[in-house]
N, C-alpha and C positions, 0 to 999 in steps of 0.2 A: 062560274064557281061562286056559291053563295059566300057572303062578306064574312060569318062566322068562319069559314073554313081556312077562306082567307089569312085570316087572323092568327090561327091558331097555328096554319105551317109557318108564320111570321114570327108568333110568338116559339117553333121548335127551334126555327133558323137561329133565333137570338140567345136560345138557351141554351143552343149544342156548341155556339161560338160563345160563351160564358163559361157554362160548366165542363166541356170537353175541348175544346182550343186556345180556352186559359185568355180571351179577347176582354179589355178594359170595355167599360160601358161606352166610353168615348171611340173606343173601335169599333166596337157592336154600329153604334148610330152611324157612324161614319159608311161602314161599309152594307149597310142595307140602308142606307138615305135618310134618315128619321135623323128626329131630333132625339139628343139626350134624356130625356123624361120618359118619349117615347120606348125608349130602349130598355129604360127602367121597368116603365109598364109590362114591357112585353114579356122581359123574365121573369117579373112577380106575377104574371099570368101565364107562364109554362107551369112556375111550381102552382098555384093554385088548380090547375087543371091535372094535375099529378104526374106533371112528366117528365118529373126530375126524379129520379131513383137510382140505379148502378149507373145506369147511360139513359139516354134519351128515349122514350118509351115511343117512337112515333116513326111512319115509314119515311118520311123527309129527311130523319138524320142519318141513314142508312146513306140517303145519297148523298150527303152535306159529305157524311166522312169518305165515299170513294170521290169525289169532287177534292177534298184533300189531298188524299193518296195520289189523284191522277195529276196534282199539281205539283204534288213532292219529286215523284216519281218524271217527268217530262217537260219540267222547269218553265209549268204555267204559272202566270202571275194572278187567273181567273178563271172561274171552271164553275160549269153549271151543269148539273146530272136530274136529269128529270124522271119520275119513280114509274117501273112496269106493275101494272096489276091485272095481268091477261090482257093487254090493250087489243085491240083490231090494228093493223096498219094506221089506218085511218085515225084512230084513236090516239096514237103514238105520234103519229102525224101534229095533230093538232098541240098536242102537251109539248114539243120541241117547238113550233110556231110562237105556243104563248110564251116560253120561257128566250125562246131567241127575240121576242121582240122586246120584251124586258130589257134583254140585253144592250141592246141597241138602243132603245128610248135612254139609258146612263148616258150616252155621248150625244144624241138629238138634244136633249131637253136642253143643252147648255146654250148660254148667252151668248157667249164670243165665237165668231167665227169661226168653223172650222172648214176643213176639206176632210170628205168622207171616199175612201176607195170601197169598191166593192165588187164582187166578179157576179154573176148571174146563179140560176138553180132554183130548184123546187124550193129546198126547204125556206133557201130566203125569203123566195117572194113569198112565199106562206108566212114567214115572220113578219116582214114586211105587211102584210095583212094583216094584222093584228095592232100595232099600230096607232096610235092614238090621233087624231088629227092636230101636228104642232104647227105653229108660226111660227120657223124658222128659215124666214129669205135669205139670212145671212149665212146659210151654211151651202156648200158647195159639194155636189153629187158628181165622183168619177167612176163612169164604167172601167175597170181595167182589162177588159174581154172583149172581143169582138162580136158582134150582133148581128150576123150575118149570116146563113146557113148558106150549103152549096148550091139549091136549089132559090137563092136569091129572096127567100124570105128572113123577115126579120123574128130576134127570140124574143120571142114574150116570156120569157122568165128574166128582160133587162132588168135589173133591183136597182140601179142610177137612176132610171124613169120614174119605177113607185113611189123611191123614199121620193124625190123630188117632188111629186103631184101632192105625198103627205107633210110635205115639211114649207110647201113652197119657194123651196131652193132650187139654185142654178144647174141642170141636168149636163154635165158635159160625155158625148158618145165616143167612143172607140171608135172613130172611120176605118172600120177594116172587117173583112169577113174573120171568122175567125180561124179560119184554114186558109192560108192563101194555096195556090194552081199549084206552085212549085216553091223554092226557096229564094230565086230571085224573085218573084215577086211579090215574096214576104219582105223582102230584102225593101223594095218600093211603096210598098205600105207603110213599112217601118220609118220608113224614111221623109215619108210627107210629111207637109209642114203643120196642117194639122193633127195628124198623129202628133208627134213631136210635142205641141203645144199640151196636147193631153197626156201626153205622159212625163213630162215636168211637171205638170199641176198635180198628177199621181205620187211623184215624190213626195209633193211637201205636205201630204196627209197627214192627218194626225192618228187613223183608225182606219184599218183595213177590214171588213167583214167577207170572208169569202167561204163559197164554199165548196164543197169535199163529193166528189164521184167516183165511184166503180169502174174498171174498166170489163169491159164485157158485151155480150151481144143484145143484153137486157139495160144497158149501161142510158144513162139520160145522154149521152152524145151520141151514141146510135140510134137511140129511139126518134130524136129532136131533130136529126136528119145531118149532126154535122157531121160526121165521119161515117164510112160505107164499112161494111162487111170485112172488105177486105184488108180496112185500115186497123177495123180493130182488132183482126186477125194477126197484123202486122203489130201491134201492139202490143198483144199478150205476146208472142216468139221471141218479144225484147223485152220481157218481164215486167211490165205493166202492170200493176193491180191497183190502181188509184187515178185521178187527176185530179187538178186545181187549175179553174181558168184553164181547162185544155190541155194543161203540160202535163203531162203522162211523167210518173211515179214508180221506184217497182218495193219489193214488200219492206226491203230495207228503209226504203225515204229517202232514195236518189234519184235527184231528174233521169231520166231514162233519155238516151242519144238514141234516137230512131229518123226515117224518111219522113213519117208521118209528123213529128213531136217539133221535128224542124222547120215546118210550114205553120207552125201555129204562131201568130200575132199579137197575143194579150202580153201584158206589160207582166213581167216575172216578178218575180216573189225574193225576201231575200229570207235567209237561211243561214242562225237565228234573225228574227223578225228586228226592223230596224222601228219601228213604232209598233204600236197594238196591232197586233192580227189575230182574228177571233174565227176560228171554225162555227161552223154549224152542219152536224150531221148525226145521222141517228139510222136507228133498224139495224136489222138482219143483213142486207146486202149492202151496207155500207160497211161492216164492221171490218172487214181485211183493210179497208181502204185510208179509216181511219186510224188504224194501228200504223199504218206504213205512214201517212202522214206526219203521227205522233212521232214513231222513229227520225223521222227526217228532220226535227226539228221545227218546223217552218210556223208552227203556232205559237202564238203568247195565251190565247183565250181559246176555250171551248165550250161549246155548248150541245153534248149528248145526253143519250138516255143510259139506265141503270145498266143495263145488259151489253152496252158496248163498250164500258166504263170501265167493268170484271171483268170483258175479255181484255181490254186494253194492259189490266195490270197482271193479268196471266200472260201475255206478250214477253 
């Protein structure tokens, strides 16, 4: 994106949070990271640019304001609506990447040590690709997901691994497929002492980044090979229409008790979120999945695009 344009959705962001959200200059800085001057700058460069009139004259505040609404509305503390303009897939793809990695670089970039959770998925590691290269050894990467498919290969959509390669912090893995055979030997996964170890270090996170799946026969867990046909046949008849980290959801935003949902091994979620937990999802065939999510409570943060925003607040 050339640095002019840059600018300018910076300088709408600053003015829609001035002139439309009623935000001190000193909250404007605060919450897009600038310094105060800057802040200043950036509004007396929306109005010079003329796009201060009844409301904000720019497609960015369209999303600023349902990013409001979907916070009012679902009692997010942070919300990121990224703008459709006929995208491609692909296209749409990329603009939630760069906005999720934004997101994430706010909690990387810090000094003090943290612990970072985070469950697997496209969209991550696409944000996670984006990414800046930081030096930060001192922060510590937990998968909360099992990385194992049934078929004994491992998922390269792990996002504990990536940030960790980009931040050069401590990668800690999930020892455990993410389906175990049956339930007692979920029960034995769960139970080892390295599990265990990882999912204590899980608790004391400061920021959970996970993300949001479909259930279906086109779904990223049946395509990726961890559940079969008939599992997620077994899925929907228990009204399924979501998962996070595996746990199957149904449209309201309640774990769903199924055969299948009870062999899954990633460290669960709480509901509301006990630290920052931050969605990422977007498109068409996410949109049932992230309404139900929404319903369910279990986010603090989100990061969608314009068109599952509107469906959200027609929900």
């Amino acid at each position: 994106m050339p640095r002019s344009t840059e600018k300018l959705d910076l300088a709408t962001r600053a003015a829609w949070l001035y002139y439309v959200a009623g935000n001190t200059q000193n909250e404007i800085a605060e919450k897009l990271q600038v310094s105060r001057p800057v802040a200043q700058r950036l509004v007396a460069f929306a109005v010079e640019k003329n796009l201060i009139r009844v409301r904000v004259d720019h497609k960015l505040a369209d999303c600023l304001s349902l990013a409001d609404q979907l916070s009012k509305r679902y009692g997010l503390t942070m919300c990121e609506v990224v703008p459709i303009d006929g995208d491609t897939p692909e296209q749409l793809d990329r603009k939630l990447a760069v906005a999720g990695a934004q997101v994430m670089e706010r909690y990387l970039i810090e000094e003090k040590p943290m612990v970072v959770a985070v469950s697997s998925g496209r969209t991550l590691k696409a944000s996670v690709d984006q990414i800046a290269q930081l030096e930060r050894p001192q922060h510590r990467l937990v998968s909360m997901v099992g990385a194992i498919a049934q078929d004994g290969s491992s998922n390269r959509y792990d996002v504990a691994l990536h940030i960790s390669e980009k931040t050069g912090g401590k990668h800690f893995l999930l020892p455990a497929p993410l389906l175990a055979d049956s339930e007692a030997e979920r029960a034995q996964w769960c139970n080892h002492r390295l599990y265990r170890i990882v999912e204590s270090l899980s608790a004391q996170a400061d920021v959970a980044f996970v993300g949001i799946g479909n259930i279906g026969m086109t779904c990223p867990l049946h395509e990726d090979g961890f559940i079969t046909e008939d599992e997620v046949n077994e899925l929907m008849e228990n009204g399924a229409v979501a998962e996070m980290l595996g746990l199957p959801i149904d449209a309201a935003g309640a774990h769903v008790e199924s055969p299948t949902g009870r062999r899954v091994t990633s460290i669960a979620l709480d509901a509301p979120p006990r630290r920052p937990t931050i969605g990422f999802a977007g498109g068409q065939r996410k949109r049932d999945a992230l309404i139900a999510v929404l319903k369910g409570g279990w986010l603090s943060g989100l990061v969608t695009d314009e068109l599952c925003a509107r469906a959200a607040l027609e929900a």
